[in-house]
C-alpha positions as CSV (number, residue, x, y, z in Angstrom):
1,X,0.6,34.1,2.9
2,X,-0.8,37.2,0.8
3,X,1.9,40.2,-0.7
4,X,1.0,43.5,0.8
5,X,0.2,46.4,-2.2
6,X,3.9,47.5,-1.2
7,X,5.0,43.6,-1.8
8,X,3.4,43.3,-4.3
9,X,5.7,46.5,-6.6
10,X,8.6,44.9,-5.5
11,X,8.2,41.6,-6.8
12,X,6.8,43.6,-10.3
13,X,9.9,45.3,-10.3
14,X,12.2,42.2,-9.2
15,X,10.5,40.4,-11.9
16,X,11.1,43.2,-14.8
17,X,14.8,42.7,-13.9
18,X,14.9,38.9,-14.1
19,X,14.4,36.2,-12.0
20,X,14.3,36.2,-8.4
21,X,16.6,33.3,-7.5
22,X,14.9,30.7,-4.9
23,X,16.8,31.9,-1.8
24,X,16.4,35.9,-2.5
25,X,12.9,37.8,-1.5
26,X,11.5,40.0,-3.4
27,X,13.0,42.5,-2.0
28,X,16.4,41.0,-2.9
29,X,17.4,40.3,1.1
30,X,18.4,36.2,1.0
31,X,15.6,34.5,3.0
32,X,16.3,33.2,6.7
33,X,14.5,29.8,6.2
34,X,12.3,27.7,4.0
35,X,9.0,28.9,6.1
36,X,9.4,32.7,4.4
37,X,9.0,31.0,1.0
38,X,4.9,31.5,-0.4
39,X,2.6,29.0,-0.2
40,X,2.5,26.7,-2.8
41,X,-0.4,23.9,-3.6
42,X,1.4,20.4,-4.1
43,X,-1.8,18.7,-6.2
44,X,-1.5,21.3,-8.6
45,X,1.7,21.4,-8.9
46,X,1.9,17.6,-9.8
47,X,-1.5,17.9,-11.8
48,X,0.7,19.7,-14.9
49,X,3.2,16.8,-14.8
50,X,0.7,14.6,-14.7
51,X,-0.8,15.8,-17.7
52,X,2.4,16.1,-19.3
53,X,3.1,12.4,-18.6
54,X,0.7,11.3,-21.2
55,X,0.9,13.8,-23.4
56,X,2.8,12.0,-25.9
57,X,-0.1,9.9,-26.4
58,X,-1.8,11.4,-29.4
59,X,-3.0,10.7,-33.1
60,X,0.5,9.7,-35.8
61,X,0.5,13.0,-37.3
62,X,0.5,11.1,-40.6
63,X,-3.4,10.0,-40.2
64,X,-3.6,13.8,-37.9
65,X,-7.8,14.5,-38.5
66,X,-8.7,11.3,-38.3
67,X,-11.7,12.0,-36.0
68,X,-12.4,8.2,-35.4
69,X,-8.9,8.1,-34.3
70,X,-9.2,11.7,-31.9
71,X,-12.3,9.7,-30.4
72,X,-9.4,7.2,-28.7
73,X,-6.8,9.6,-27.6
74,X,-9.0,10.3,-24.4
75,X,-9.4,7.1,-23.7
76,X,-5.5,5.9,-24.3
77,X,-4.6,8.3,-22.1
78,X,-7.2,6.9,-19.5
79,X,-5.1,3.5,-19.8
80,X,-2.1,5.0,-19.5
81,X,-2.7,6.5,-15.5
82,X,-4.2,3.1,-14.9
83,X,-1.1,1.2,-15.9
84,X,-0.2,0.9,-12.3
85,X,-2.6,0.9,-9.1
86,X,-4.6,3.7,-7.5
87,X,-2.6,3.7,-3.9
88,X,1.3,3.3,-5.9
89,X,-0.2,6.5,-8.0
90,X,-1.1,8.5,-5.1
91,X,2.2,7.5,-3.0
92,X,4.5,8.5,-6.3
93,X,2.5,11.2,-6.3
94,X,3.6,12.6,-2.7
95,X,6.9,11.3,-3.9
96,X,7.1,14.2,-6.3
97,X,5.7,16.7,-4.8
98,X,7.9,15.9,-1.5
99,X,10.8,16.5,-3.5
100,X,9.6,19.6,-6.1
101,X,8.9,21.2,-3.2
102,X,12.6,20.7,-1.6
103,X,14.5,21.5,-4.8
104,X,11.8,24.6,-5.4
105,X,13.1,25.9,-1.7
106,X,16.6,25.3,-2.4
107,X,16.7,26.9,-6.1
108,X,17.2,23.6,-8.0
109,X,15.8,22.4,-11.0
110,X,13.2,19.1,-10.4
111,X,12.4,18.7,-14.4
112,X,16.0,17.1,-14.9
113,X,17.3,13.5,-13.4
114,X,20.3,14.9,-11.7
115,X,21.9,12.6,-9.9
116,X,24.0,15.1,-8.1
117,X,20.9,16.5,-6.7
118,X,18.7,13.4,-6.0
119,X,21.8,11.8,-3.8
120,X,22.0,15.2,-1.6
121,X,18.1,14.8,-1.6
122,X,17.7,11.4,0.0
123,X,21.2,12.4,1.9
124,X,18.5,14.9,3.7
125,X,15.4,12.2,3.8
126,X,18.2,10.1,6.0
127,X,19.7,12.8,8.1
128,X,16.9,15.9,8.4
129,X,18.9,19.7,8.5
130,X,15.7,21.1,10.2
131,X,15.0,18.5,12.9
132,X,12.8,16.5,11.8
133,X,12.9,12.7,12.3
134,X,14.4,10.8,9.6
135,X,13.0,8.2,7.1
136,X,13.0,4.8,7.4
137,X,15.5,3.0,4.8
138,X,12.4,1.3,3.0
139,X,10.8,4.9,2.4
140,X,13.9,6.2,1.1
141,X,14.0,3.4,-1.5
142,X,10.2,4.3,-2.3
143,X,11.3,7.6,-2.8
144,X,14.0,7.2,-5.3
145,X,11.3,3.8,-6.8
146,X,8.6,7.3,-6.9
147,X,10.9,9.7,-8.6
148,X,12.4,7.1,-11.6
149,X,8.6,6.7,-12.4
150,X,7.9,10.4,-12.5
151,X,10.7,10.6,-14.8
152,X,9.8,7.1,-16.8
153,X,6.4,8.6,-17.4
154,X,8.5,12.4,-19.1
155,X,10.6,9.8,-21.2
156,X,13.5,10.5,-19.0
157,X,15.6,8.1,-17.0
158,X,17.0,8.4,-13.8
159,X,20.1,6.0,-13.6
160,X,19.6,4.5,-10.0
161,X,22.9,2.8,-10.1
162,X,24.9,6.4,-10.9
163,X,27.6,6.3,-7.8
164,X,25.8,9.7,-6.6
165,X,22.7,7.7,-5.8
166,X,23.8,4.4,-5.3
167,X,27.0,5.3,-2.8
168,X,24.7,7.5,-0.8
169,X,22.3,4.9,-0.2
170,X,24.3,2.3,0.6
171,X,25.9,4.4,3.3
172,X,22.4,5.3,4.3
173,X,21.4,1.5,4.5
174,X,24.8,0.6,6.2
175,X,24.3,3.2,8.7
176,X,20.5,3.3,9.3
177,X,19.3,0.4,8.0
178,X,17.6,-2.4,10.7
179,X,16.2,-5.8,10.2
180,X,12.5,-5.4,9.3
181,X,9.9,-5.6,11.8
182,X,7.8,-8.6,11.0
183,X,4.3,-9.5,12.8
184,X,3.6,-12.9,14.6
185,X,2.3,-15.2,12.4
186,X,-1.1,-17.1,13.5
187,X,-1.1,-20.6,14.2
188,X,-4.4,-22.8,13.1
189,X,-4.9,-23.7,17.0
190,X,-4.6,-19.8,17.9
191,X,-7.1,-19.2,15.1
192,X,-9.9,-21.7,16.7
193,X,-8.9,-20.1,19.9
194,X,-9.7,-16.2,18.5
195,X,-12.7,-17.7,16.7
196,X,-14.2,-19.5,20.2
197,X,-14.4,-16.1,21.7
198,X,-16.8,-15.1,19.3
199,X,-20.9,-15.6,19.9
200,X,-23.6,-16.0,17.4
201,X,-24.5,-12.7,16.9
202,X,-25.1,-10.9,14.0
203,X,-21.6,-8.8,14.8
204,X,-19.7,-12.2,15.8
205,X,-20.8,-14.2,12.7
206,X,-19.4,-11.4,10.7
207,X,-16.2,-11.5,12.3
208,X,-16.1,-15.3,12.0
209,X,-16.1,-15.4,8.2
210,X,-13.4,-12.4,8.3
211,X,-11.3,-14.2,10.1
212,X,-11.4,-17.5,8.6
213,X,-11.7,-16.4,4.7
214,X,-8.8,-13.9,5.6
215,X,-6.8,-16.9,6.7
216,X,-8.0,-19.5,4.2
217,X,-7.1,-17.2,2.1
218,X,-3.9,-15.6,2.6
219,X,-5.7,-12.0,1.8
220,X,-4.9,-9.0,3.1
221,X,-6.9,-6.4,5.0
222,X,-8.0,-4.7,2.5
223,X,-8.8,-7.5,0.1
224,X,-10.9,-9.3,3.2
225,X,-13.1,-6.2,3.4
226,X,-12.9,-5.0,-0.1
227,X,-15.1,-8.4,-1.3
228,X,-18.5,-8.1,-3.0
229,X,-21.4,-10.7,-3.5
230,X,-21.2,-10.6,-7.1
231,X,-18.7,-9.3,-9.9
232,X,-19.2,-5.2,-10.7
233,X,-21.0,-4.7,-7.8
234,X,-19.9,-1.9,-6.4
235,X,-17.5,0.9,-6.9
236,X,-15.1,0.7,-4.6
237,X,-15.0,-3.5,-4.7
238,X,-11.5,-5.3,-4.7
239,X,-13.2,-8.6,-5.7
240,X,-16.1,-11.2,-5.4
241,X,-16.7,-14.5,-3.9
242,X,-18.6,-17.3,-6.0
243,X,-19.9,-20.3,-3.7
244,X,-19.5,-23.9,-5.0
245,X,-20.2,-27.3,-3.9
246,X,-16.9,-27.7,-3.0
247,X,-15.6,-24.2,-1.5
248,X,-15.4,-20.8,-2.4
249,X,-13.3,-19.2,-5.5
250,X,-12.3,-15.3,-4.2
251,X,-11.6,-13.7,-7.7
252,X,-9.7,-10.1,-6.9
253,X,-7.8,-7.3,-8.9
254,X,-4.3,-7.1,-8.1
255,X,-1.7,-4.6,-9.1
256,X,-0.7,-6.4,-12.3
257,X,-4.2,-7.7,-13.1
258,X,-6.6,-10.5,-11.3
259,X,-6.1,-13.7,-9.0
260,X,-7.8,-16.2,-7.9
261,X,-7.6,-18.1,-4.4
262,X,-9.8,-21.2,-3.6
263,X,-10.7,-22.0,-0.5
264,X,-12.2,-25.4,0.3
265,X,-14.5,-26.6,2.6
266,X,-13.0,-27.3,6.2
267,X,-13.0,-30.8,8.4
268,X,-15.8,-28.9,10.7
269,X,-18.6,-26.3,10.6
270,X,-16.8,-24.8,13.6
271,X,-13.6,-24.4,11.7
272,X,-14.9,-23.6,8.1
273,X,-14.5,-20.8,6.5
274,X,-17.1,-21.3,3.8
275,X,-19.3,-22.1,6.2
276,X,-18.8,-19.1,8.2
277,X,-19.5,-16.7,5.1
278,X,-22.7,-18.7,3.8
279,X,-24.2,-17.9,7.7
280,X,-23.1,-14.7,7.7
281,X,-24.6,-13.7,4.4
282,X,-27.7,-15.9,5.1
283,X,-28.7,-14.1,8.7
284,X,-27.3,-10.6,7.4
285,X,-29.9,-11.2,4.7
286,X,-27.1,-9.9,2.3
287,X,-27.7,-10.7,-1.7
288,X,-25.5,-8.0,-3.2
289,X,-22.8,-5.6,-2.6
290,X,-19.8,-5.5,0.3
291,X,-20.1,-8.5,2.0
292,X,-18.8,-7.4,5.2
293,X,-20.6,-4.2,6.4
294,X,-21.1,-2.4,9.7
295,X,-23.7,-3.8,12.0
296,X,-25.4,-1.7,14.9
297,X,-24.1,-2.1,18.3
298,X,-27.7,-3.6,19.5
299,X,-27.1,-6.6,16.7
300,X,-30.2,-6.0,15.0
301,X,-29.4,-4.2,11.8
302,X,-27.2,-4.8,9.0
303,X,-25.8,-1.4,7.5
304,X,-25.2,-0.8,3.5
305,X,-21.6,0.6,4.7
306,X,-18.3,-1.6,4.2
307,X,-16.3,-2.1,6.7
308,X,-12.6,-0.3,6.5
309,X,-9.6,-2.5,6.9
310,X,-9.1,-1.2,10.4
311,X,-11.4,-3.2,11.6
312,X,-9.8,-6.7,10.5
313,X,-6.0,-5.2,12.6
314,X,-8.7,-4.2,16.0
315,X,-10.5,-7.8,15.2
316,X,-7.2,-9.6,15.4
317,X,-5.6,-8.3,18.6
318,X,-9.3,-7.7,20.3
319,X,-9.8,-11.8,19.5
320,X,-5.8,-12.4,20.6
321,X,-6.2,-11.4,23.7
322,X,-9.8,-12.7,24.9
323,X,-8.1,-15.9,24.0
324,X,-5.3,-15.6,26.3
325,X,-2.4,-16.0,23.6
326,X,1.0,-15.1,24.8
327,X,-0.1,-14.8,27.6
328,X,3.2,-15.0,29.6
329,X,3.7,-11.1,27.7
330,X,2.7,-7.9,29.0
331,X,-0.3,-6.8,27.1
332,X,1.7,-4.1,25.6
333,X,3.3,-6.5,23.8
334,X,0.7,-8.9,23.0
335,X,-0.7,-6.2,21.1
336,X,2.8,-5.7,19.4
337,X,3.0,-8.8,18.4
338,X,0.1,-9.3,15.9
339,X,-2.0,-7.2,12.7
340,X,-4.1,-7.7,10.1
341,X,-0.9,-9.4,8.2
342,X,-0.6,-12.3,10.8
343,X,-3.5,-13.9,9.2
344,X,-1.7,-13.8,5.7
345,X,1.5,-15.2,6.8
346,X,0.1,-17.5,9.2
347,X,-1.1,-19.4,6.2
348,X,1.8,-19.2,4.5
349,X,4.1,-20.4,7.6
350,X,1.7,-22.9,8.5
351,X,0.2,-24.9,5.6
352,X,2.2,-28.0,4.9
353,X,1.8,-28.1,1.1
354,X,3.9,-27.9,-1.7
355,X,5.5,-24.1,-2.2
356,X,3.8,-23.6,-5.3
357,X,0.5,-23.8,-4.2
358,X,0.9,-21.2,-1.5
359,X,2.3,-19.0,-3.9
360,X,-0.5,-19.3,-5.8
361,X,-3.2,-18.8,-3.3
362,X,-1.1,-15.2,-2.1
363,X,-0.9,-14.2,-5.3
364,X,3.0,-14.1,-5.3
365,X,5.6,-13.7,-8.5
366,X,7.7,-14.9,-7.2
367,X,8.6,-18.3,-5.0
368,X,11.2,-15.8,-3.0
369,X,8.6,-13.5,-1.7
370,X,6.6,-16.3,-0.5
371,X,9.3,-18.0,1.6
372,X,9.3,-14.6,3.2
373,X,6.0,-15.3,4.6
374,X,7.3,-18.8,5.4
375,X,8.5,-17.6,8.7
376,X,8.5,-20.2,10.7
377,X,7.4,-23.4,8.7
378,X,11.0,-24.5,7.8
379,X,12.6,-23.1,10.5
380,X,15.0,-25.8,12.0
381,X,13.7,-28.2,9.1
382,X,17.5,-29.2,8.2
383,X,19.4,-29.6,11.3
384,X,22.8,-28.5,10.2
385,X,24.7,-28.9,13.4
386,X,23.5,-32.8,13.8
387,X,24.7,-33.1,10.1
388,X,28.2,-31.6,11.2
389,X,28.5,-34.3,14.2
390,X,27.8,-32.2,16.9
């Protein structure tokens, strides 16, 4: 909100005096709530301490002129944002600025690691003053995961383990914590059953190859959709798909650099995926750029536009339930029950191979994230009460 002229004197005068603490107006009355605080913009706020995060990248001062040298300080610093992925950057990002703009409000410093602070901070993200729902336990986390790497990036440390920020949160997981909600995976027979609904129209052949690369696969919604023809096709590509004799080899950026999944042929043309894309691709007339684009509603256009991962979560539960599956739920819960992830770990829970290889094709560091996904595959596997005589 804009200062009136009157305002405007008081805050000159305020300011001649010294600084106006957070909670005082300008006129010096305390303030009755955090709305009567101005306006402030969050991106540039963080823009400065972004800058500041790489500012210590710069020419040894003992080589300082060296204009071959000044030529790759722009570019260092170019690496150094890019050290960790787009969407983590813009989610620490919100991280910050969510909590600048609390300890701004409250008249607290947000330039030091205080530990103090940070564990009466997520004290508030669990149990809101104002009303506000609370946070789940896995955002909380992602907070405090957001903040350490804001203050990583000044070359300051925030001790995680310090008993003002780990006592907090493990009251905050003890008494708000809940199992995580985990999606259905898909079986191979409910797969065929999603794919049979489908037609062989332009719009249907499309969805065909989503749905059976995605599951072949083990990708993700936004790596299904994010696939190009070729490599450095396009801007805003995750990956590309190379077409062999034998299957298909999806090569894709991930967070810590690139993968690769292969994905052979299948026991049928109804079944495989490789099939599936090389028809799509070859009656979409498509030679180069996002594989999987919009098509009109009449079938008789391809578009130049990728499709968003949306459409791979409305795909799944729009297949589900023309096929009939669960049917025995209300469709309230059918819908529930499955997303865009039930693909992924339906390959995981499913495929009766050797651990490593599914960790592999996911793209997993480690063989405890993949048994995650595992959901179902060795579930009752080692009958423990038989083993006990009962």
């Amino acid at each position: 909100m804009g200062k009136s002229p009157q305002k405007a004197e008081k805050s000159n005068s305020a300011t001649n005096a010294g600084p106006v603490p957070a909670d005082v107006d300008e006129s010096g009355q305390l303030r009755q709530n955090a709305d009567d605080l101005p306006d402030i913009d969050l991106n540039e706020l963080y823009a400065g301490s972004q800058s500041e995060s790489t500012q210590d990248i710069a020419v040894p001062a003992h080589v300082a002129g060296s204009g071959s040298l000044d030529a790759l300080v722009d570019q260092a610093r170019d690496y150094a944002n890019k050290a960790t992925a787009e969407n983590t950057n813009l989610a620490y990002k919100k991280d910050w600025a969510d909590y600048a703009s609390w300890c701004r409000r409250r008249g607290a410093n947000q330039l030091e690691p205080d530990p103090q602070l940070i564990g009466l901070y997520i004290t508030e993200l669990a149990s809101p003053q104002d009303g506000s729902p609370p946070l789940a336990v896995s955002t909380i986390e992602r907070r405090l995961s957001g903040l350490a790497w804001n203050y990583r990036k000044r070359g300051l440390v925030l001790d995680r383990r310090d008993r003002h920020i780990a006592t907090v949160l493990a009251g905050i997981v003890r008494e708000h914590g809940k199992p995580p909600v985990q999606k259905e995976p898909i079986s191979p027979e409910e797969l065929l059953e999603m794919v049979a609904t489908l037609t062989f129209g332009l719009r249907d052949m499309r969805d065909r190859a989503m749905l059976l690369i995605g599951y072949a696969g083990g990708l993700r919604r936004s790596e299904i959709v994010g696939l190009d023809v070729g490599r450095d096709q396009t801007e805003d590509g995750k990956g590309w798909v190379e077409i062999e004799d034998g299957g298909a080899i999806i090569i894709q950026r991930t967070k810590t650099g690139w993968k690769k999944a292969e994905i052979a042929r299948g026991s049928s043309e109804q079944s495989c995926p490789v099939h599936a894309l090389e028809q799509w691709l070859h009656f979409a007339k498509i030679a180069h750029g996002p594989i999987f684009r919009q098509v009109l509603r009449d079938n008789s256009r391809v578009q130049s536009d990728r499709l968003t991962d949306k459409h791979v979560a409305r795909l799944i539960k729009k297949t589900m339930m023309e096929a009939g599956l669960r049917s025995e739920l209300s469709d309230k819960e059918r819908m529930q029950l499955f997303s865009g992830h039930s693909l992924r770990a339906g390959l995981a829970s499913y495929a009766q191979v050797d651990e490593r290889h599914i960790q592999k094709q996911l793209g997993h560091a480690s063989a405890e994230m993949t048994r995650r996904y595992q959901r179902k595959r060795d579930r009752f596997s080692v009958n423990l009460t038989k083993a006990a005589g009962l």
